[in-house]
N, C-alpha and C positions, 0 to 999 in steps of 0.2 A: 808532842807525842805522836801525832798523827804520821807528819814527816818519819820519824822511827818505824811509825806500821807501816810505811811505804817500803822502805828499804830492806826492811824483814821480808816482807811481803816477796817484793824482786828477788830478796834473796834466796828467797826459800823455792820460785819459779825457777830462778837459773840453774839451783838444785839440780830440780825436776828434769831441766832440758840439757843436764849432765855440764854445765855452765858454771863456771866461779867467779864468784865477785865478792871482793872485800867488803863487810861489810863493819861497819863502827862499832868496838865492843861498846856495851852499856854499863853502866856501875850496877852493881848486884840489886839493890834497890829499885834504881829505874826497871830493871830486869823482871825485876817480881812485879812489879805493877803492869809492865805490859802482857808477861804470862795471864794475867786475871781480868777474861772478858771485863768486857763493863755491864754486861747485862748481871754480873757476879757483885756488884757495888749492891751495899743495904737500900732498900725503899725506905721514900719520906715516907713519913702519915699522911701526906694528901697523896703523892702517887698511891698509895695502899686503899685508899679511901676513891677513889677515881677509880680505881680497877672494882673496887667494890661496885659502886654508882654504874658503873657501864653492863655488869653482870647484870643489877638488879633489876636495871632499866630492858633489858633484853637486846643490848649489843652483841654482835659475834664479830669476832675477826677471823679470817679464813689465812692461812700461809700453811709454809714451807718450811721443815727444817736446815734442807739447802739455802734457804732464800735471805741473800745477803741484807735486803730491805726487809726480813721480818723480823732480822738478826735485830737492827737499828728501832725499830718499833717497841722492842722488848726492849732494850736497852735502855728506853728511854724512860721505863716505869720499876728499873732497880728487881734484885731476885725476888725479894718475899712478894713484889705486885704482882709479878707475871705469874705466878702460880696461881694468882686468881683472877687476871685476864679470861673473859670468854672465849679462850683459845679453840679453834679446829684446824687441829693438824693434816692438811689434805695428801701427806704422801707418805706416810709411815707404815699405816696399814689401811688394805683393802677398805674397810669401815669407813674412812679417813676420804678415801678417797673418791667410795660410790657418793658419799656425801655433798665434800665438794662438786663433783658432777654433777650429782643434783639440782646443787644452788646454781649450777652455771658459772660457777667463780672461774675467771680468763688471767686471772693477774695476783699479785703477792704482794703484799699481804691487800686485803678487801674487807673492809669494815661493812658492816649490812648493821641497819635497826629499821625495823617496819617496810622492808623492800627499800628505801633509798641504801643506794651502793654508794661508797667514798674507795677509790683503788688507792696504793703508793699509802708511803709514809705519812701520819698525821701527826702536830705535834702534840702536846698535850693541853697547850692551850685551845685546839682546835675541839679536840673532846671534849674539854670541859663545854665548852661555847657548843658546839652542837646535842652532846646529852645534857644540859642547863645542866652541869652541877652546880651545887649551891655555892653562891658567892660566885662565879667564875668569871661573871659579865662585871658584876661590881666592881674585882680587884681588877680587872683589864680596863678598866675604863678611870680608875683611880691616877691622878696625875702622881707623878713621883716630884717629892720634892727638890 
């Protein structure tokens, strides 16, 4: 699939720079699946649960709606988490953005809890492991059989 986002991608650039290039139909199917971000895929119960945990704990993440790494961030905790991510939008509106100023945020997306900064994408196992959500040291350290 990613290969396919590439060549969309080109194709939709050479577009732009009045450029044609063949690109490989998709079956209708594959088609619909690539139209539908991934950040558009259902949350588990633990990402839903994780985006809870980092709220409560008093995590914030600072991004962008341009910003292709806060795209990849979200994505990674499914639709229904991200709406309860401690999101701050730092370019939308004015609000948004005296804020971000504020905190000094240089980079996208930027995770803050208690003044320690994390910049770039984190996975989710990094979350869990730095906000201790319950269980997250245990099953990481669990041999697989």
């Amino acid at each position: 699939m990613a290969g396919l986002r590439r060549v969309q991608l080109l194709g939709r650039l050479a577009l732009g720079l009045g450029l044609l290039i063949a690109a490989p139909a998709l079956p209708p199917a594959a088609q619909a699946a690539e139209d539908q971000p991934a950040a558009a895929r259902p949350s588990t119960t633990r990402q839903k649960q994780l985006a809870d945990h980092l709220k409560t704990q008093g995590f914030l993440v600072y991004g962008a709606w341009w910003c292709p790494h806060c795209n990849t961030q979200k994505e990674l905790f499914g639709v229904e988490a991200i709406e309860r991510l401690p999101y701050v939008e730092c370019d939308k509106e004015e609000e948004g953005r005296q804020r971000c100023m504020a905190a000094k945020v240089r980079a996208y997306p930027t995770w803050d809890y208690q003044g320690e900064r994390r910049a770039g994408v984190l996975s989710l196992e990094e979350l869990e492991i730095w906000s201790r959500f319950p269980g997250a040291q245990s099953e990481s350290a669990t041999p697989k059989p």
